[in-house]
Backbone as CSV, one residue per row, in Angstrom:
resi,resn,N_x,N_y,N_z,CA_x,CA_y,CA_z,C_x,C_y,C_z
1,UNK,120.224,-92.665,77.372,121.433,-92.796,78.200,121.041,-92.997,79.658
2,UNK,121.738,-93.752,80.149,121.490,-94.730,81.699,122.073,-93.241,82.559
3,UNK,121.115,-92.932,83.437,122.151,-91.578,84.355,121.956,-92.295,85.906
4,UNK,122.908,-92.169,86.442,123.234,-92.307,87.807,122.062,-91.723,88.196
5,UNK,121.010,-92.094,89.544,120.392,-91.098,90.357,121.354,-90.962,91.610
6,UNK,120.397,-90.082,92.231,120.985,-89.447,93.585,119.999,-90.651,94.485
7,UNK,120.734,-91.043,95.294,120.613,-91.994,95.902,120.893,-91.566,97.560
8,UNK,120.336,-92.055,98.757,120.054,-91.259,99.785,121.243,-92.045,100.902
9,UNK,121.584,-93.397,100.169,122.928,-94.380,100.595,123.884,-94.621,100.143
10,UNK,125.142,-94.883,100.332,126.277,-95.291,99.381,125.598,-96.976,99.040
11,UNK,125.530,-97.286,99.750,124.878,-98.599,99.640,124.051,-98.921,98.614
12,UNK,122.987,-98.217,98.527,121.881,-97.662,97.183,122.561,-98.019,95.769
13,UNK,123.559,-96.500,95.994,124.287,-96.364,94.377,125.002,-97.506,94.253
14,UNK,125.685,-97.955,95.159,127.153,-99.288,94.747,125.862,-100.794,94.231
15,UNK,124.783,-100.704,95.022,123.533,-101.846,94.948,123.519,-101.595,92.969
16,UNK,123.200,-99.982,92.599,122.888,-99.796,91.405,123.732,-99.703,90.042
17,UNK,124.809,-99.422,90.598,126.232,-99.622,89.587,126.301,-101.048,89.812
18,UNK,126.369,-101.838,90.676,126.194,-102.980,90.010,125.146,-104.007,89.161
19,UNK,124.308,-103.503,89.517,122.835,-104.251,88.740,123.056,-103.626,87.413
20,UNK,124.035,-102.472,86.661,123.649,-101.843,85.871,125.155,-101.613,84.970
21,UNK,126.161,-102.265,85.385,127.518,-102.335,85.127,127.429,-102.698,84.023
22,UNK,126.727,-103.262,82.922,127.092,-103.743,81.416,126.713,-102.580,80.927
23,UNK,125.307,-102.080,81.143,125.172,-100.531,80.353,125.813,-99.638,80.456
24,UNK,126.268,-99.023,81.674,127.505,-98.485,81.855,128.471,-98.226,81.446
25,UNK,129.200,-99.696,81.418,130.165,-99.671,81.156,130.753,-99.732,79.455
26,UNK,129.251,-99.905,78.814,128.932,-99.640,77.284,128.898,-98.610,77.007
27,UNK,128.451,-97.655,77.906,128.086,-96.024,77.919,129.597,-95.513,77.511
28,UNK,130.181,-95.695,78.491,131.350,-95.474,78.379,132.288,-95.442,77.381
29,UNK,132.285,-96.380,76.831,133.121,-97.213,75.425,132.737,-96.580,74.460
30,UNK,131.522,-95.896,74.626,130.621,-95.746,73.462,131.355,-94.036,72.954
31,UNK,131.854,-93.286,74.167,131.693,-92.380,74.217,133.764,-91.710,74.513
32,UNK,134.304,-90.819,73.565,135.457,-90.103,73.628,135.319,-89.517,75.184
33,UNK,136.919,-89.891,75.802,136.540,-89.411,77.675,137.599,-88.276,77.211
34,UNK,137.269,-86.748,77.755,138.544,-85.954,77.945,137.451,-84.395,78.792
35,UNK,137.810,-83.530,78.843,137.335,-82.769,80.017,136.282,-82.520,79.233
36,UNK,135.244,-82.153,80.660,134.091,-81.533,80.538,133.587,-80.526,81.668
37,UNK,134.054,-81.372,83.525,133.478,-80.448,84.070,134.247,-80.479,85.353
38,UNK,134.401,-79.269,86.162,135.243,-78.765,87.294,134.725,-79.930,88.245
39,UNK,136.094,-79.974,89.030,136.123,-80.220,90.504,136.389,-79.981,91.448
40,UNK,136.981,-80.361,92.873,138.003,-79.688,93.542,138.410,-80.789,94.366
41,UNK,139.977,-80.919,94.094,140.108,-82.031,94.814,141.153,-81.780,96.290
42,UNK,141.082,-82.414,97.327,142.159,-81.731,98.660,143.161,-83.061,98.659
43,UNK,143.284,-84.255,98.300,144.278,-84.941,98.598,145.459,-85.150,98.107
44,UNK,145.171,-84.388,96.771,146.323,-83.804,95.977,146.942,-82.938,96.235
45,UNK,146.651,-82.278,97.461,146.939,-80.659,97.229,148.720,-80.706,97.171
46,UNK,149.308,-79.634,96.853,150.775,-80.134,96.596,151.052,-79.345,95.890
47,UNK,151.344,-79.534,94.514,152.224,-78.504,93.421,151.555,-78.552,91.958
48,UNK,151.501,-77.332,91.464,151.430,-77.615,90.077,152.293,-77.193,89.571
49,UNK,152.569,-78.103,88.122,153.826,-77.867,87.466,153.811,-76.927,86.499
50,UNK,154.560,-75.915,85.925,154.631,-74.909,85.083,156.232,-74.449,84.248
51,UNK,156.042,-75.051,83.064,157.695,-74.477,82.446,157.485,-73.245,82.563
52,UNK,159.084,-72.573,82.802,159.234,-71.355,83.171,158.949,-70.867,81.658
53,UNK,158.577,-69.447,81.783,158.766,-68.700,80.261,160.345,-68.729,79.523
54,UNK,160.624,-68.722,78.924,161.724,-68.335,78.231,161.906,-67.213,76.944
55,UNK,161.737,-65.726,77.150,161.700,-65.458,76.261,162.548,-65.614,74.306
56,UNK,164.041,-66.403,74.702,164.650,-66.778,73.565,163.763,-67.879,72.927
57,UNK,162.817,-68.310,73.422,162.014,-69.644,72.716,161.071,-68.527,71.983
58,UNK,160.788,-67.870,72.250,159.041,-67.031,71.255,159.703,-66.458,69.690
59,UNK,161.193,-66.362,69.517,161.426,-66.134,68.512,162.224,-67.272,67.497
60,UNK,161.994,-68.412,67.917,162.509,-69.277,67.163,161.171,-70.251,66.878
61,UNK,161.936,-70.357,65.681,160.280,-71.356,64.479,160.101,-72.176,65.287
62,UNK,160.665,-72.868,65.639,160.197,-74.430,66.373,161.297,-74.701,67.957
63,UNK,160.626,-75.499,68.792,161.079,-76.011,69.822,160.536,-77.415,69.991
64,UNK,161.281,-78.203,70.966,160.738,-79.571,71.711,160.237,-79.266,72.742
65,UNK,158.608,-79.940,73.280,158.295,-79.343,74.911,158.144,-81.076,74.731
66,UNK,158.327,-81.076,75.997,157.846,-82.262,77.020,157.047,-82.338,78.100
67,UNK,155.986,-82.998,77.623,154.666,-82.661,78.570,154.112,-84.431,78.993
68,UNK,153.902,-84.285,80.582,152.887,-85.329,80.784,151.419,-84.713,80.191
69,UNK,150.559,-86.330,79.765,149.514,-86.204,78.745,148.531,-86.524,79.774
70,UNK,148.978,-87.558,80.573,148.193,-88.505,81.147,149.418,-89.373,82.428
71,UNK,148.242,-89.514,83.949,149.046,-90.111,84.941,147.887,-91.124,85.153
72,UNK,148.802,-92.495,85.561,147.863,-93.688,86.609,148.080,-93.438,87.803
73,UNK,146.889,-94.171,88.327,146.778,-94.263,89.647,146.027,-93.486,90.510
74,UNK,145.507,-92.250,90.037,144.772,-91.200,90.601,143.281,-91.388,90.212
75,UNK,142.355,-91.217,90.749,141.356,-91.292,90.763,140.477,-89.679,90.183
76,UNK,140.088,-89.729,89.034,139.485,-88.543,88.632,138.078,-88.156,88.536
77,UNK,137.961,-86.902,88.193,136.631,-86.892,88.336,135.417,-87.432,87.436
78,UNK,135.713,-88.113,86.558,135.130,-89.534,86.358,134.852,-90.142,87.058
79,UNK,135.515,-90.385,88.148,135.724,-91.928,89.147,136.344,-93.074,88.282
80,UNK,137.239,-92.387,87.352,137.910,-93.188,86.827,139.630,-93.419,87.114
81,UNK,140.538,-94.647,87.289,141.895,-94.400,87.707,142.285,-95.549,86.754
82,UNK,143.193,-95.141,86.275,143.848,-95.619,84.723,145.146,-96.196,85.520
83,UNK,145.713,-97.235,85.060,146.572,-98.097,85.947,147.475,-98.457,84.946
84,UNK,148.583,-99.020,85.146,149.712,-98.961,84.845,149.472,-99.824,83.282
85,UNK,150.061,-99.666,82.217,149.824,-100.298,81.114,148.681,-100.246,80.253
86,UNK,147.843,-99.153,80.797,146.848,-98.779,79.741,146.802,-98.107,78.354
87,UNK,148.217,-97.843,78.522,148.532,-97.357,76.822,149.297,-97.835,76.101
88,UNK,149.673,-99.447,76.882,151.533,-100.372,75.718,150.353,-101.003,74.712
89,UNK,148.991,-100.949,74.823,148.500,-101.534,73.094,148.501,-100.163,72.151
90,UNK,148.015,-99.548,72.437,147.494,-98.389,71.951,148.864,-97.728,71.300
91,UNK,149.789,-97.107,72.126,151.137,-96.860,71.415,151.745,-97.184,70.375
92,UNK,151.397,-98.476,70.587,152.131,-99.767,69.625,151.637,-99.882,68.247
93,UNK,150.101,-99.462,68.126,149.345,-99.280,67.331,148.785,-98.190,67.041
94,UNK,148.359,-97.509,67.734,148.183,-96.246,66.823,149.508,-95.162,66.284
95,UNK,149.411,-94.851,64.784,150.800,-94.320,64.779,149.788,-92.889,64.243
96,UNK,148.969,-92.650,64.351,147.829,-91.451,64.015,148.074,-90.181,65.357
97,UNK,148.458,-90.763,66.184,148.185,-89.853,67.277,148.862,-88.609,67.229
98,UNK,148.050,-87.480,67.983,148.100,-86.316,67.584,147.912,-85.343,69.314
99,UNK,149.248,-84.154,68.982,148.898,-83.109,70.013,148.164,-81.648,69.612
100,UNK,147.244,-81.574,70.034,146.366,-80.556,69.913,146.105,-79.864,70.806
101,UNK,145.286,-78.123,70.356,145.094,-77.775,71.324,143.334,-77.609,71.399
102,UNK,142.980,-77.967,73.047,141.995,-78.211,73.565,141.103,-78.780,73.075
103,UNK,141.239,-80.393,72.512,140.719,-81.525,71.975,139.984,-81.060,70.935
104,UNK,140.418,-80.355,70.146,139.812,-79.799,68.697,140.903,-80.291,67.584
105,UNK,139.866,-81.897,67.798,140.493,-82.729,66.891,139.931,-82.372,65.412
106,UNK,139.024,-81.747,64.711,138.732,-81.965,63.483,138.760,-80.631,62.634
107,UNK,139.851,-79.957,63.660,140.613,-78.389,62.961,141.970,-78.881,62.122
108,UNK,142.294,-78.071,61.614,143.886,-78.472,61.078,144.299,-77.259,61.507
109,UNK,143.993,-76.388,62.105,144.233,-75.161,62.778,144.706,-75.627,64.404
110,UNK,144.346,-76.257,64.700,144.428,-76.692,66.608,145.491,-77.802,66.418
111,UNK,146.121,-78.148,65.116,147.147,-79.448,65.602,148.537,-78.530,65.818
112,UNK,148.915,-79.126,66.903,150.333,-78.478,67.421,151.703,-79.700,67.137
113,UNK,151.216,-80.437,67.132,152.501,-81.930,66.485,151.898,-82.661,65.907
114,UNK,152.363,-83.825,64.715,151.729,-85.199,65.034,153.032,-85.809,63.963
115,UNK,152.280,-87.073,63.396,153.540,-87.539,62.650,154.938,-87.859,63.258
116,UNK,155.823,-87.379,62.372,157.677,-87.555,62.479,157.842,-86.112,63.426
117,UNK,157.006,-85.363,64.000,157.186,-84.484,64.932,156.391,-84.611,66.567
118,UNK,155.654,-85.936,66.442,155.369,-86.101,68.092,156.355,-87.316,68.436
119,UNK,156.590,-88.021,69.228,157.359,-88.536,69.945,156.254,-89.043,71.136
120,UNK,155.464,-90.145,71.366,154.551,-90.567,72.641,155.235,-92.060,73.091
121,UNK,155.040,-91.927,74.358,155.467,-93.159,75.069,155.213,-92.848,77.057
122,UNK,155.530,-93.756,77.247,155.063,-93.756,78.774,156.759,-93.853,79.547
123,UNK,156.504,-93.116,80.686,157.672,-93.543,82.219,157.507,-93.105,83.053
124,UNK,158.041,-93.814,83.686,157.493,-94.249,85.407,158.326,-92.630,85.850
125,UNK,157.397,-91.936,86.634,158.200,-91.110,87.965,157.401,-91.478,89.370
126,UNK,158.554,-90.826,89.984,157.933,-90.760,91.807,156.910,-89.844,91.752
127,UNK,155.679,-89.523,92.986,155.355,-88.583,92.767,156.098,-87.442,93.016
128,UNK,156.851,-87.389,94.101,157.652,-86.394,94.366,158.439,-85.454,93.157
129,UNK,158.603,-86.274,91.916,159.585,-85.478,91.244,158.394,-84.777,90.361
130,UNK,156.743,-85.206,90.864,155.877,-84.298,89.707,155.704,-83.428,90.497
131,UNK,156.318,-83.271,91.685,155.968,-82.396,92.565,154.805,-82.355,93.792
132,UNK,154.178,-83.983,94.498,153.328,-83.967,94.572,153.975,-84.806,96.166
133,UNK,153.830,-84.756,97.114,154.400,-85.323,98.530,153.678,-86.928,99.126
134,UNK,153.853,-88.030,97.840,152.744,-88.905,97.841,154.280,-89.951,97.441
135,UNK,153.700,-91.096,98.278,154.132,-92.201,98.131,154.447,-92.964,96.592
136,UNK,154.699,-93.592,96.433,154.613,-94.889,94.913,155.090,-94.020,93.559
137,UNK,154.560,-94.767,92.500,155.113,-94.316,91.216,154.252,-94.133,90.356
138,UNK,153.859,-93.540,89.376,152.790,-93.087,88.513,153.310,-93.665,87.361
139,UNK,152.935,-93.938,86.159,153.269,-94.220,84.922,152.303,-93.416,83.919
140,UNK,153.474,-92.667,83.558,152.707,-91.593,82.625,152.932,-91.290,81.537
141,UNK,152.264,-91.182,80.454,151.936,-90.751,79.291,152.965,-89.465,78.752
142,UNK,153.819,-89.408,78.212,154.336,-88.824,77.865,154.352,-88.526,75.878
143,UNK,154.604,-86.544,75.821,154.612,-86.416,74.781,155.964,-85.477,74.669
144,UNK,156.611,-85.948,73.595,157.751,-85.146,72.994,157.381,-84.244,71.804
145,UNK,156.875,-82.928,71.651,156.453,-82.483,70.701,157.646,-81.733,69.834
146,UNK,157.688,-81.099,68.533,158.399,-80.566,67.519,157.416,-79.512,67.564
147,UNK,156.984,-78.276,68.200,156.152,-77.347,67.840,156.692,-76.001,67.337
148,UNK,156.168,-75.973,66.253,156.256,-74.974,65.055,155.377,-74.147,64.669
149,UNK,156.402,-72.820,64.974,155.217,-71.504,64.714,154.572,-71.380,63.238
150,UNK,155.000,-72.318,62.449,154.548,-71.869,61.028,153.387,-73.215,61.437
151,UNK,153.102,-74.043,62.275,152.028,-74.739,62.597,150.798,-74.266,63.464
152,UNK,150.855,-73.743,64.437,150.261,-73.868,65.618,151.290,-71.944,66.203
153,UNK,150.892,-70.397,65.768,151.551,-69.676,66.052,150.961,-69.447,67.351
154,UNK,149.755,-69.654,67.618,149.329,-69.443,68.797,149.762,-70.351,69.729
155,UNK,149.703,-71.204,69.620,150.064,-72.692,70.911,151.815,-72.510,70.533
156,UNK,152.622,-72.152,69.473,153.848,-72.041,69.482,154.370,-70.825,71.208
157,UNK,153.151,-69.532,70.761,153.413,-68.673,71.775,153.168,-68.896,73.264
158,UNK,152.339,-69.571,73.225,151.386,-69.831,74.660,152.874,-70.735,75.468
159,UNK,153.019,-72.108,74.900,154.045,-72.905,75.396,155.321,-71.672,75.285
160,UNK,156.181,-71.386,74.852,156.995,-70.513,74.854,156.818,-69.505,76.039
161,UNK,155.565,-68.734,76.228,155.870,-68.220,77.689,155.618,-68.972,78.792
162,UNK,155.404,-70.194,79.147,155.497,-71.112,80.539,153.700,-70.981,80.247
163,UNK,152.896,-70.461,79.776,151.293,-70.751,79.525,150.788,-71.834,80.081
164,UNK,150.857,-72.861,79.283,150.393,-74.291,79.299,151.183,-75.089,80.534
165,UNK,150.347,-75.498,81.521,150.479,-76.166,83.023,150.071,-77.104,82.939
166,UNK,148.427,-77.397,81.542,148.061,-78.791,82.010,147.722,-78.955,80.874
167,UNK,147.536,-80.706,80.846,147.435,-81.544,79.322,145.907,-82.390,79.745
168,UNK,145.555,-83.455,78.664,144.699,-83.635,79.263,144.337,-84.361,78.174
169,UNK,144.025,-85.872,77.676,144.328,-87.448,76.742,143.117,-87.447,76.485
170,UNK,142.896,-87.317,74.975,141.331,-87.511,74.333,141.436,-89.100,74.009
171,UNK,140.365,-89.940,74.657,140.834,-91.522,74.285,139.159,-92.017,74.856
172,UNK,139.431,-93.577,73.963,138.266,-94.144,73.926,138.654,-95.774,75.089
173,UNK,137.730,-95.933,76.044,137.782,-97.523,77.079,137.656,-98.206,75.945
174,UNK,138.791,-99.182,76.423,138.851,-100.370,75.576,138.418,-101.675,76.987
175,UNK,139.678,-101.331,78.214,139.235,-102.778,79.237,138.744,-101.762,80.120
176,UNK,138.053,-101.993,80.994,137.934,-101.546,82.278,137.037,-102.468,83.351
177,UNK,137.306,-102.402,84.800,136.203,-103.055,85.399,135.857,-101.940,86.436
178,UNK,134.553,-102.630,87.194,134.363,-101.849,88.555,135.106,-102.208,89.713
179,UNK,135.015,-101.412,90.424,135.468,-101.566,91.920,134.732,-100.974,93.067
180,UNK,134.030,-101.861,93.399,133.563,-101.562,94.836,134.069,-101.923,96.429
181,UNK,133.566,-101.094,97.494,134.192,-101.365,98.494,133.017,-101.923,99.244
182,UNK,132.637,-103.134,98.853,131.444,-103.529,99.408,131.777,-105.397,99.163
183,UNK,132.175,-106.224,100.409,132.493,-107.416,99.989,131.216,-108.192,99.591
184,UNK,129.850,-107.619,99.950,128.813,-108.417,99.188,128.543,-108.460,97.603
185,UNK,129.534,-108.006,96.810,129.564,-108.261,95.305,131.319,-108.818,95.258
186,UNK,131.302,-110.193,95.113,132.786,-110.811,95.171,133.315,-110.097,94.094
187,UNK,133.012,-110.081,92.898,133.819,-109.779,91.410,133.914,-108.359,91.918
188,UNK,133.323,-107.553,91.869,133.737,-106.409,92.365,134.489,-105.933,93.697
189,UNK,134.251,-106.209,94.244,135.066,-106.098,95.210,136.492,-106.515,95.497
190,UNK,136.399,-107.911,94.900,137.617,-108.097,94.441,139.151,-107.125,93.669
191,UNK,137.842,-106.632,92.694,138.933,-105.383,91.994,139.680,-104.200,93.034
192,UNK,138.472,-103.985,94.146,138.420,-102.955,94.503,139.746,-103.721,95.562
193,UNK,140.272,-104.426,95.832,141.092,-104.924,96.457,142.483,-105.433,96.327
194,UNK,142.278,-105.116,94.774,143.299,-105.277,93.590,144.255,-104.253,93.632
195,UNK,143.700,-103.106,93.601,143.612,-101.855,92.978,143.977,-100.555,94.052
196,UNK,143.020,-100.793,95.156,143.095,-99.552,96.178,144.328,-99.448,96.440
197,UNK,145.008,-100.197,96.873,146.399,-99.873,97.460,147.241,-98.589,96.551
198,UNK,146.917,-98.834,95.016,147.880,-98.511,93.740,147.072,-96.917,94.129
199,UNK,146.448,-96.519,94.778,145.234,-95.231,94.244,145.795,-94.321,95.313
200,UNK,146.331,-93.214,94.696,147.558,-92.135,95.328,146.488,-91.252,96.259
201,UNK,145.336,-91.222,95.833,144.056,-89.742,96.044,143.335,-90.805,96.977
202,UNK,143.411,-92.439,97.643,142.758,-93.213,98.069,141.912,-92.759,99.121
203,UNK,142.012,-91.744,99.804,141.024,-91.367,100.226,139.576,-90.969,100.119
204,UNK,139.737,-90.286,98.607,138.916,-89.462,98.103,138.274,-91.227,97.039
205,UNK,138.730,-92.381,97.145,138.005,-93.510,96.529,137.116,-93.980,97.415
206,UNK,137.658,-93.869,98.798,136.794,-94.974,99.827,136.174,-93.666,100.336
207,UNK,136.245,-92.662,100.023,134.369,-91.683,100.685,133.688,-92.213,99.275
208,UNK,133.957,-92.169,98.019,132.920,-92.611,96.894,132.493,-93.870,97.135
209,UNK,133.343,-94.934,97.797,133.010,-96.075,97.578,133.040,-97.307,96.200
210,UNK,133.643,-96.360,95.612,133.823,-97.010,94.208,134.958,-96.104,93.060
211,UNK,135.324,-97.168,92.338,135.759,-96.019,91.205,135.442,-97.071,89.921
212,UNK,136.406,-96.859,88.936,136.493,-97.712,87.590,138.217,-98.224,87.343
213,UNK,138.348,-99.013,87.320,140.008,-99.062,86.794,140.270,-99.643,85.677
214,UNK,140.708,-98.813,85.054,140.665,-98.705,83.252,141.844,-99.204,83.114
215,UNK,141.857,-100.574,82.671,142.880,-101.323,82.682,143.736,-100.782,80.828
216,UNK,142.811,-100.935,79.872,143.296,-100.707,78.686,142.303,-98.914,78.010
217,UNK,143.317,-98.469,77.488,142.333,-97.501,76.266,143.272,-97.505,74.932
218,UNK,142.306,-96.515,73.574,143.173,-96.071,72.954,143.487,-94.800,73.157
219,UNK,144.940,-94.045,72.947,144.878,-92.442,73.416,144.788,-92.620,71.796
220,UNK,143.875,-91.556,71.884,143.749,-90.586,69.901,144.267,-89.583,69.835
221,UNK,144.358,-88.406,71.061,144.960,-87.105,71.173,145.375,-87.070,72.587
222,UNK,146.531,-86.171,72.957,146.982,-85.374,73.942,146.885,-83.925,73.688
223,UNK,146.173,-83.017,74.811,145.766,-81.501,74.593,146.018,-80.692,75.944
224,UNK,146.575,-79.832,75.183,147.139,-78.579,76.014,146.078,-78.083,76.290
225,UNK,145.386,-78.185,77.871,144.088,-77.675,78.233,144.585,-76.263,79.060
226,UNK,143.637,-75.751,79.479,143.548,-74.629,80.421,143.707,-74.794,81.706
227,UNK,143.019,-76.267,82.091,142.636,-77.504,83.393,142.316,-78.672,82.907
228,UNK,142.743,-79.915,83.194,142.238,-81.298,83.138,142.240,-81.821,84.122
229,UNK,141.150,-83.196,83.647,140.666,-83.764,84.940,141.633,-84.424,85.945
230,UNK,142.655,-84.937,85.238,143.601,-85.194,86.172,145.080,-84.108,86.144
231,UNK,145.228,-83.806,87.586,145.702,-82.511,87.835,147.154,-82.857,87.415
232,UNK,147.808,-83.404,87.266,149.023,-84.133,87.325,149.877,-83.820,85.672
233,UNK,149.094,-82.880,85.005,149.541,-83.183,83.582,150.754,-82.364,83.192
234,UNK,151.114,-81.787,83.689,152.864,-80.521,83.497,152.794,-80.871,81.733
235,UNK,153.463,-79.350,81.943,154.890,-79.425,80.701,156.230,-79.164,81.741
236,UNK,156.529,-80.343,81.477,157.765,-80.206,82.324,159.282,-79.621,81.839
237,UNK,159.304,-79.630,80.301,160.403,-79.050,79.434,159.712,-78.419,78.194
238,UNK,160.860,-77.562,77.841,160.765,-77.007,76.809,162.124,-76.752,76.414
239,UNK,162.670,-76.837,74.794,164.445,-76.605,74.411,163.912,-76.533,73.303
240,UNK,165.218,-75.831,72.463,165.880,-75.413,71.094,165.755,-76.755,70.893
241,UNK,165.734,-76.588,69.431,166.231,-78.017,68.332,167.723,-78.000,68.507
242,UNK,168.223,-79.469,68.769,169.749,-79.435,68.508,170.201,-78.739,67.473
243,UNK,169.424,-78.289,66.079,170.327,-77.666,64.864,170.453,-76.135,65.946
244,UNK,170.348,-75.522,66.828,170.560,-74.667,67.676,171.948,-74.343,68.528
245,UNK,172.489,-73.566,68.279,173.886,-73.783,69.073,173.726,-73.875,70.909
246,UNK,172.986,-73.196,71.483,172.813,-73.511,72.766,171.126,-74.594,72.853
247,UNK,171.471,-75.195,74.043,169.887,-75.694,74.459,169.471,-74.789,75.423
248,UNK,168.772,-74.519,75.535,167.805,-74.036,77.079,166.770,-74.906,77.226
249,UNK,166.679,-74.963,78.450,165.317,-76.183,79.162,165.042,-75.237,80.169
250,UNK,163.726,-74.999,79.249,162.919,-74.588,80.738,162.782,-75.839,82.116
251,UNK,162.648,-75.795,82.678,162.796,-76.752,83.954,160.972,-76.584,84.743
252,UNK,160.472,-77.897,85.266,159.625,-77.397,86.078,159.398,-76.440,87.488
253,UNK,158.889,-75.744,87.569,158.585,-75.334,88.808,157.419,-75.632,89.662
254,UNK,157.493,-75.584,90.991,156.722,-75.988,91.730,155.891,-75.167,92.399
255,UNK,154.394,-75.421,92.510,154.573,-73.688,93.341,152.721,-74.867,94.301
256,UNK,152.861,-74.581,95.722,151.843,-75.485,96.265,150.346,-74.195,96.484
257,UNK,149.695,-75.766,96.387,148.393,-75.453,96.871,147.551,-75.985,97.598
258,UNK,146.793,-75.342,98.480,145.911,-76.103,99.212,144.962,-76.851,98.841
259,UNK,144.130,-76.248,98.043,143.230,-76.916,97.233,143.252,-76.612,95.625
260,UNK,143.283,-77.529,95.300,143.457,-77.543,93.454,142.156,-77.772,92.802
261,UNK,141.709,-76.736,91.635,140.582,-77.308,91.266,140.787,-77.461,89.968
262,UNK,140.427,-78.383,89.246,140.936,-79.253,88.146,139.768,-79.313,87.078
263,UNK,139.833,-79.196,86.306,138.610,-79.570,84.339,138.838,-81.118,84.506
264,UNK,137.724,-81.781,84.018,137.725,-82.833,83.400,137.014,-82.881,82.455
């Protein structure tokens, strides 16, 4: 496996991600992306989202939560920023997809929905309404789950008291290119010119000097993490099944921070 060195220039590394962009970017493809390791990011700082607890939800078999899985436009600690339409193939086609908890895909113990009980698709919010004081619109990954305590009693309980804050998309690169901020590589740079404007955290792109913009993937799973790499993932609802005489929705809450430190 090709590893990045530490390099003593930005100049250096952007010189070496590009001489080295096909292996790379094979590396990549080759390999399931979903968390692995902390960060801390300041240009986000803002809100994280959290359904309130509800204790009438912990005693009923099943509820609907609604959780972002996955946001574009942010730059993660990958150095990867997933852009608008990276999941209308994948949706369309995979009808396998599955919510789990903490990408422990090959339990039948960790599945919390899938089938005629998940519901996935993407929509556009402001950032403001994820709670976040940032310009433009995100397009995000959304999951409608059916979670059932005779499925998942633990992840039934966890979501039921407001627990679960962040999600976090087990998926494999299908398109992606580079982006550098260096006009002596035209194709790259180009992207990087494509792209920056759309990049909410853009600050935190042009100190790297680069990112990836993952034009296409497939999502295989969405997972109720502890932290994911991109901070942005809420459960923003939770309700009774209509066969229920009242609904309750938990609602998001907002609560800020200075600095957020995030799993990837």
């Amino acid at each position: 496996m090709l590893e990045i060195p530490i390099f003593a220039t930005l100049k250096e590394k952007i010189d070496f991600l590009v001489k080295n962009k096909s292996t790379l970017v094979a590396q990549k493809m080759n390999a399931i992306k979903h968390a692995d390791v902390f960060v801390g990011v300041d240009e986000l700082s803002g809100a994280t989202n959290k359904a309130e607890a509800n204790s009438d939800l912990s005693d009923k078999e099943n509820f609907t939560v609604k959780a972002i899985i996955n946001t574009t436009n942010v730059m993660d600690s990958h150095g990867d920023v997933h852009m608008k339409g990276i999941w209308k193939k994948s949706l369309k086609e995979n009808k396998r997809i599955m919510h789990i908890q903490e990408h422990e895909s090959t339990k039948f113990s960790s599945i919390i929905a899938d089938g005629v009980d998940l519901k996935a698709y993407t929509q556009e919010f402001n950032w403001k309404e994820l709670g976040y004081d940032q310009k433009g619109i995100t397009e995000a990954l959304v999951f409608e789950s059916n979670v059932k305590k005779s499925r998942n009693a633990y992840m039934h309980d966890q979501y039921a008291k407001g627990y679960v804050n962040n999600h976090s998309v087990g998926m494999r690169y299908v398109k992606m290119a580079l982006a550098v901020n260096d006009d002596s590589y035209e194709e790259e740079n180009a992207t990087w010119e494509k792209y920056i404007g759309e990049v909410v955290n853009r600050e935190d792109a042009e100190k790297q000097g680069y990112f990836w913009a993952v034009q296409e993937a497939k999502a295989i799973e969405g997972s109720a993490v502890p932290l994911g790499s991109n901070s942005i993932t809420p459960t923003l609802s939770m309700k009774r099944e209509p066969s229920d005489d009242t609904h309750i929705v938990a609602e998001k809450s907002l609560q800020d921070k200075k600095n957020y430190f995030i799993n990837l």
